[in-house]
N, C-alpha and C positions, 0 to 999 in steps of 0.2 A: 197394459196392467198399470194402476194405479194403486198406491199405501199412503202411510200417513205423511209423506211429505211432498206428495203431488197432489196435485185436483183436476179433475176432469170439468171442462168448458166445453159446452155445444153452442157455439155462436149461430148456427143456421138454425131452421126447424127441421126436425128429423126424427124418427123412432130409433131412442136410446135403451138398449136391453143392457143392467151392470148383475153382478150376481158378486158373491163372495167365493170360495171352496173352501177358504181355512177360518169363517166363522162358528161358533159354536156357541153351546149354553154359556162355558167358564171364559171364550173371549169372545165375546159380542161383538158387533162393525157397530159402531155409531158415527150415524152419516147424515148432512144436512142436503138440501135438492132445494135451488133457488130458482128459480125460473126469470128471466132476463126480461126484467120491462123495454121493448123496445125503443118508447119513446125517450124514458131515458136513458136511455144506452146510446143512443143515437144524440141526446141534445151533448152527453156529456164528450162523445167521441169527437162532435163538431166543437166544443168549446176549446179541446185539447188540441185540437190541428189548429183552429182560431189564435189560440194563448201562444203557438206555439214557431208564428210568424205566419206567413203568408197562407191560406189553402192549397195546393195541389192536388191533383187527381195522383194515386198510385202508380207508379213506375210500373213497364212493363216485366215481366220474368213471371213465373211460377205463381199462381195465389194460393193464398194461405187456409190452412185445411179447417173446414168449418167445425172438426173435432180437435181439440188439442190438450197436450196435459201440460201443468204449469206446477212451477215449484211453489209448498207454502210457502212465499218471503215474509217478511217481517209485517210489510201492509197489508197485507188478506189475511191473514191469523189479528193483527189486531181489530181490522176491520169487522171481520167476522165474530170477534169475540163480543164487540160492543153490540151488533145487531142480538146473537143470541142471548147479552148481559139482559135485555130489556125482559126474556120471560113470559111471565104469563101475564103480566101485566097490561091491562087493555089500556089504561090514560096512558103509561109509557109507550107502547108501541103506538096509538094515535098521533101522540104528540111528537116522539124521537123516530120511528120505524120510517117512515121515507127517505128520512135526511140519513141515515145508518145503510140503509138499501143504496143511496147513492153511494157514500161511501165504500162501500164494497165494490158497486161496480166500475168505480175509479181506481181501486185497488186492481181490478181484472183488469180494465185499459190497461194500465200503468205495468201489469207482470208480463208473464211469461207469455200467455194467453192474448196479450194487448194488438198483437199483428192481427189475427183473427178479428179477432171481437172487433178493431177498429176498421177492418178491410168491410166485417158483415154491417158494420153500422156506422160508421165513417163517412166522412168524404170521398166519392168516387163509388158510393153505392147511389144511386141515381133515387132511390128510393128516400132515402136519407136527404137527399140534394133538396128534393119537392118538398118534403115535410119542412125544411129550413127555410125554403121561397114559400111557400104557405103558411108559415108561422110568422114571417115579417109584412105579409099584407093581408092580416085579420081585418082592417076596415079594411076592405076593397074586395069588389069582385073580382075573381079569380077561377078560371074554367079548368077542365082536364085539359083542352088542349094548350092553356098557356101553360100549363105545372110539366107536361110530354115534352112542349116544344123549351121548355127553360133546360130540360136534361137530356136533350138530344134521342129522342124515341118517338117514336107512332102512337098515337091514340089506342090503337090495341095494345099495341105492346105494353102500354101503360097500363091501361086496363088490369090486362094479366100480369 
């Protein structure tokens, strides 16, 4: 169960069913549903473990649940307010909506939700690892099996 001062984060991909029971005509749910750019979710989880000293891959014990609820804190409610300050406005959301989308999703790293989201798009997601070795040798060729063999996997395994 979540209300107004939690949020629900699905860091994985998955089929999300929410419903309400105590909405009605005189008290409405008004709810926003963001859907998670991977790639930047991923560059911004890799800049935060970057900024943040050394890389390491995730300690062993328990991983963290690819659904999780998170408190509003102070930065996702303001976060949030600025991406939906922009409106209907198409030059504003052209112009400001990507840079507010990150925002937010550094908001999500950064709260309650941030184990999650940084475990599914983080460092020590192997997926994440190759997008990062593939985005620092744009001029250069670069095959599946060198992207498999930089993250420790099989050529299928990469594949799928």
């Amino acid at each position: 169960m979540y209300d107004n001062s939690r949020y629900l984060c699905c860091a994985v991909s998955m089929p999300v069913e929410a419903g309400t029971p105590t909405a009605s005509p005189d008290n409405p749910l008004l709810g926003v549903q963001i859907s998670l750019d991977t790639k930047v979710m991923t560059e911004l989880a890799i800049e935060m473990e970057s900024a943040a000293g050394a890389i390491r891959k995730p300690r062993g014990g328990p991983l963290p649940q690819g659904l999780s609820l998170a408190r509003w804190d102070a930065a996702f409610t303001d976060a949030l307010l600025r991406l939906l300050d922009l409106g209907d406005s198409p030059k504003d959301t052209a112009v400001l909506g990507n840079g507010r989308l990150r925002e937010l999703y550094y908001a999500v790293l950064k709260g309650d939700a941030g184990v999650s989201a940084r475990r599914a798009f983080g460092v020590g997601n192997e997926i994440a690892r190759a997008i990062e070795y593939l985005s620092s040798r744009l001029g250069e060729p670069v095959t599946i099996d060198d992207m498999a063999a930089h993250v420790g996997m099989s050529r299928a395994v990469f594949h799928r």
